[in-house]
C-alpha positions in Angstrom: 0.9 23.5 8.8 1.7 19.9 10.7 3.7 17.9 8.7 4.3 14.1 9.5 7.9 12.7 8.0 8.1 8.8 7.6 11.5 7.4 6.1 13.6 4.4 5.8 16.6 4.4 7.4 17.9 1.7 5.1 18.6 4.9 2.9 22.2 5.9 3.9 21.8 9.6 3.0 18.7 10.0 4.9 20.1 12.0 7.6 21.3 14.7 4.9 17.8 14.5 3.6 16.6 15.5 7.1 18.9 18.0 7.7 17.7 19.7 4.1 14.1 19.7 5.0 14.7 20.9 8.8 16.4 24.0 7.2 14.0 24.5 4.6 10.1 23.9 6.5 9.8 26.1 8.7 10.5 29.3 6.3 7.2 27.5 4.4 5.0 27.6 7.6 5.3 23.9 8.4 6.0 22.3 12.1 7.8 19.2 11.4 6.7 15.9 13.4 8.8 12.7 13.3 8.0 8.7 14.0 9.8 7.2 16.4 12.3 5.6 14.4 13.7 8.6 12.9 14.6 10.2 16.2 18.7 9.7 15.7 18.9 11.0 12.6 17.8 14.6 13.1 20.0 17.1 14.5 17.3 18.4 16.8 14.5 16.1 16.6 11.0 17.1 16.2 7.8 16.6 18.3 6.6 12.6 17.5 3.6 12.2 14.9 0.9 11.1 17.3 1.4 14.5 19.2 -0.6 16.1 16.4 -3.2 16.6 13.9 -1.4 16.1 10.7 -2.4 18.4 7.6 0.4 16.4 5.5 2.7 13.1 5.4 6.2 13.0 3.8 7.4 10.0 3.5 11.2 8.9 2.1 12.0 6.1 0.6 10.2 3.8 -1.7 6.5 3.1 -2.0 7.5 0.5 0.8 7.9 3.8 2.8 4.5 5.4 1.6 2.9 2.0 2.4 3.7 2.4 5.9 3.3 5.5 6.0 -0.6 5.6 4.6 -1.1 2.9 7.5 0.2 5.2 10.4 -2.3 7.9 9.5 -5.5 5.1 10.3 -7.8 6.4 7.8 -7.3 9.5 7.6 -7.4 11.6 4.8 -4.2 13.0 5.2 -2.2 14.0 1.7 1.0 12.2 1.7 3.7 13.4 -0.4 6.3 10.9 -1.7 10.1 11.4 -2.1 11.5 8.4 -3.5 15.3 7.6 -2.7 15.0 4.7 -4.2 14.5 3.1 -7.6 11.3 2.3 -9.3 8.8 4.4 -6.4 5.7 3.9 -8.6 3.6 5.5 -6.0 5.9 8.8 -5.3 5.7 12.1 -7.3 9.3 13.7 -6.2 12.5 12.7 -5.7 15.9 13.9 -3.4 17.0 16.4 -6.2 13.3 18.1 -6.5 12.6 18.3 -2.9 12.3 22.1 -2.8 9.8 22.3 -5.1 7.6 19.6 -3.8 7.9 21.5 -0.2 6.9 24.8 -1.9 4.0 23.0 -3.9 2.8 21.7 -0.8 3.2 24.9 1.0 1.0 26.7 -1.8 -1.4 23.9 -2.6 -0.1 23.6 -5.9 -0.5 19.9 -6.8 -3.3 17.5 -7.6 -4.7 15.2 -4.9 -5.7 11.2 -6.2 -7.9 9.6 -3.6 -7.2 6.3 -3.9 -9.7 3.1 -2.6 -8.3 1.6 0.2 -9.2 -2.0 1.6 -10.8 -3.0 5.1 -10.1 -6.3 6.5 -11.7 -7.6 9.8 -11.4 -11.3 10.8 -13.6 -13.0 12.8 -13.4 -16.7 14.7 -15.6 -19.1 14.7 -17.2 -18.1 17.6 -17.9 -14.7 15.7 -15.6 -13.1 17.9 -14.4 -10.3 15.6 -10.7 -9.2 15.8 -9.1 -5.9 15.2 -9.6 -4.2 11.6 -6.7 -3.5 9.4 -6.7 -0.9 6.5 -4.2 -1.7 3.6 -3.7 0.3 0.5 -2.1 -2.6 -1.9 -3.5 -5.5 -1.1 -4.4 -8.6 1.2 -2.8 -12.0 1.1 -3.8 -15.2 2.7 -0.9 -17.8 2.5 1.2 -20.2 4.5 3.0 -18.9 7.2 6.0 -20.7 7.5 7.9 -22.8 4.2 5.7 -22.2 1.0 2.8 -24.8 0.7 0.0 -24.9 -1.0 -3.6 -23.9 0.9 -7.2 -24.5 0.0 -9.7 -21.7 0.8 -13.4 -21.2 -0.1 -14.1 -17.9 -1.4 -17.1 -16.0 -1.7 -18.0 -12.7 -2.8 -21.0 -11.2 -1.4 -22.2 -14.3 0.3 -21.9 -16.4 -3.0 -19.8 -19.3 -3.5 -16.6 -18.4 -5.8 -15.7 -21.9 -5.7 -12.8 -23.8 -3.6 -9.0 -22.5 -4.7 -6.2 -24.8 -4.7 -3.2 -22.4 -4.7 0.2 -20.9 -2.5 -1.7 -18.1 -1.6 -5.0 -15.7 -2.5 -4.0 -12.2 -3.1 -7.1 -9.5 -3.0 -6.1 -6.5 -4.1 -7.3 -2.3 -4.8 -6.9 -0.9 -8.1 -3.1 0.7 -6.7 -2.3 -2.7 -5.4 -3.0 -4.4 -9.1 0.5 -3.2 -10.1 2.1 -5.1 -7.0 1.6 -8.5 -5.6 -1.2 -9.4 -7.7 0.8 -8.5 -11.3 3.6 -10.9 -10.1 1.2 -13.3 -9.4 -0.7 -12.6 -13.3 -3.1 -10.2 -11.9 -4.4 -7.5 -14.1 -3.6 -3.8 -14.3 -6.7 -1.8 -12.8 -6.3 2.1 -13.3 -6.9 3.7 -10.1 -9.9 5.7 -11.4 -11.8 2.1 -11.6 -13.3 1.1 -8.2 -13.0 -3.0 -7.6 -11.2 -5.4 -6.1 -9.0 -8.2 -7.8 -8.5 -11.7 -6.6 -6.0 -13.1 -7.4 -5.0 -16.8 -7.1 -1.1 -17.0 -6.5 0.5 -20.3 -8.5 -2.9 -22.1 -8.5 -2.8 -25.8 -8.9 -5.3 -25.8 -12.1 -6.0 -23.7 -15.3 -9.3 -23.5 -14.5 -8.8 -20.3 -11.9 -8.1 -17.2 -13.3 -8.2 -13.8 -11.3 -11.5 -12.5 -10.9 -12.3 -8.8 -11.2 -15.4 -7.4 -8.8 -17.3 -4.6 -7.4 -15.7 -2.1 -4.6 -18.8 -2.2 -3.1 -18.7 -6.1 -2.6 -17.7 -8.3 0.5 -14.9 -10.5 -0.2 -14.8 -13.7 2.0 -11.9 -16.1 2.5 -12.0 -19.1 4.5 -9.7 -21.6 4.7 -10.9 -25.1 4.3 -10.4 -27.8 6.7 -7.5 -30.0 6.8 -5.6 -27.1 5.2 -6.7 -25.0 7.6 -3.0 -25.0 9.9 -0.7 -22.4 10.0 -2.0 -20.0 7.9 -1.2 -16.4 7.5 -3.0 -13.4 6.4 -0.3 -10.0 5.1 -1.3 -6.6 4.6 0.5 -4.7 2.1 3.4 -7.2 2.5 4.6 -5.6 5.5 2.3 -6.6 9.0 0.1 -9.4 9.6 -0.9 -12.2 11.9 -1.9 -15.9 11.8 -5.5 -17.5 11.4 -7.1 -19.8 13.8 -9.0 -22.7 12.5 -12.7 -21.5 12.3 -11.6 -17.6 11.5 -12.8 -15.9 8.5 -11.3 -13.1 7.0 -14.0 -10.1 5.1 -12.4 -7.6 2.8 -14.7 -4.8 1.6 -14.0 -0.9 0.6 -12.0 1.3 3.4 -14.5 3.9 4.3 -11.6 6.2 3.8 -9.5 6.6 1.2 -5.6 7.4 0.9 -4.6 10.7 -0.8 -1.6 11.3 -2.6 0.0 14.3 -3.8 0.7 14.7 -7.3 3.2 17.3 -8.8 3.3 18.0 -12.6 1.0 16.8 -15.2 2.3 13.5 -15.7 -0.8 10.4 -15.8 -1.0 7.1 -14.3 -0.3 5.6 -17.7 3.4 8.4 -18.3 4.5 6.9 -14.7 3.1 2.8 -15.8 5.6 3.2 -18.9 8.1 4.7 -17.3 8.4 3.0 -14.0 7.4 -0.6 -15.1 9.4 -0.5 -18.3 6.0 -0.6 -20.2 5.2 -1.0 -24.0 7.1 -1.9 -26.8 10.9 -3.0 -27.0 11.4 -0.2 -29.4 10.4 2.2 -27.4 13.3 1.6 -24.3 16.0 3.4 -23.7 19.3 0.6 -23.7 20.3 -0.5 -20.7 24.2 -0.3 -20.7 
């Protein structure tokens, strides 16, 4: 069994984590294989990830860490088990303390699998030169690259006019993503099970916009409107991304793939929304001391 391992290495006790799960895979049958940026912290460093065909991801940290990881793997539909080692980890299903367990779950095949929409994005100039396509499990966000201004796009779903948005930014999210970016920005929650895309309007300069909730099976179109057209930049998941040209338009539609993630244990999406995002009634929280 090939096992990628993604971490942070913002995580002080990574190393120790490392050293644990060295000792403990191979007595469960699985060949360990690194990314780069991990290579100082093992004692004896495994074979990179792109040196095989995965049949798992483990990745440690936070769901910053599964982001990244879900992104390395290019559309494949690769299980990827979460250890969070850090707070919140809405996305993760283990932590530090239950790493054993998750290992021998994985080993045995003892855990649930949620495939989970992903979103395609492919940008092409005005010349219909069409650039590389990115897949992102959260979201896509189309804002100002350098100090926050405001931007006006035209967006259109499916070829139809959406109407001009006045706003910082345009968030289009997956149902996973609708508990990120787009929730700060007054997004709805979308349970995973529900296949659409969200569009969000981040701080939009009238009442009038409202996020908009649409088919997965839909074409999302942004394009930026000219003179506001300068120095824009389009993020996926909050963690890569790259400027647009004047003339480029960027599509986001359904991920032919999707992203699967291991879950241990028979607690929902709604257990984890309560617990992890403090959900629900006042009464009902533990007090914080």
């Amino acid at each position: 069994m090939n096992v990628g391992v993604v971490g942070n290495p913002r995580y002080g006790d990574l190393a120790a984590v490392l050293r644990t799960l060295a000792r403990e895979a191979p007595g469960r049958g699985m060949h360990l294989y690194t990314e780069p940026s991990l290579l100082t912290l093992w004692d004896r460093p495994p074979p990179l990830i792109d040196e095989a065909q995965l049949s798992a991801l483990l990745t440690f940290g936070g769901d910053g860490t599964l982001l990244r990881g879900a992104r390395l793997l290019h559309g494949a539909e690769v299980p990827i088990l979460g250890i969070n080692l850090g707070r919140v980890g809405f996305l993760t299903t283990a932590t530090r303390d239950g790493l054993s367990q998750a290992l021998e779950a994985l080993a045995t095949g003892r855990y649930l699998l949620e495939r989970r929409m992903a979103l395609a994005t492919t940008i092409t100039g005005e010349r219909g030169s069409l650039q590389v396509a990115h897949q992102s499990l959260n979201d896509v966000a189309v804002h100002k690259a350098g100090v926050a201004r405001v931007i006006r796009v035209r967006v259109l779903v499916n070829g139809e006019d959406l109407g001009p948005y006045t706003a910082d930014g345009i968030i289009v999210s997956s149902p996973t993503g609708s508990t990120a970016y787009s929730l700060s920005a007054g997004g709805p929650i979308v349970a995973p099970g529900v296949e659409a895309m969200v569009i969000t309007p981040v701080c939009a300069h009238t009442l009038a916009v409202r996020p908009v909730v649409v088919p997965c099976e839909h074409t999302v179109t942004i394009e930026p409107i000219h003179p506001w057209a300068d120095d824009l930049f389009v993020s996926y998941d909050g963690q890569v991304g790259g400027t647009l040209a004047p003339g480029d338009r960027v599509d986001i539609r359904r991920s032919a793939g999707a992203v699967c993630l291991v879950r241990l244990g028979t607690e929902g999406y709604f257990s984890r929304m309560r617990q992890k995002l403090r959900w629900g009634d006042l009464d009902e929280r533990e007090t914080v001391k």
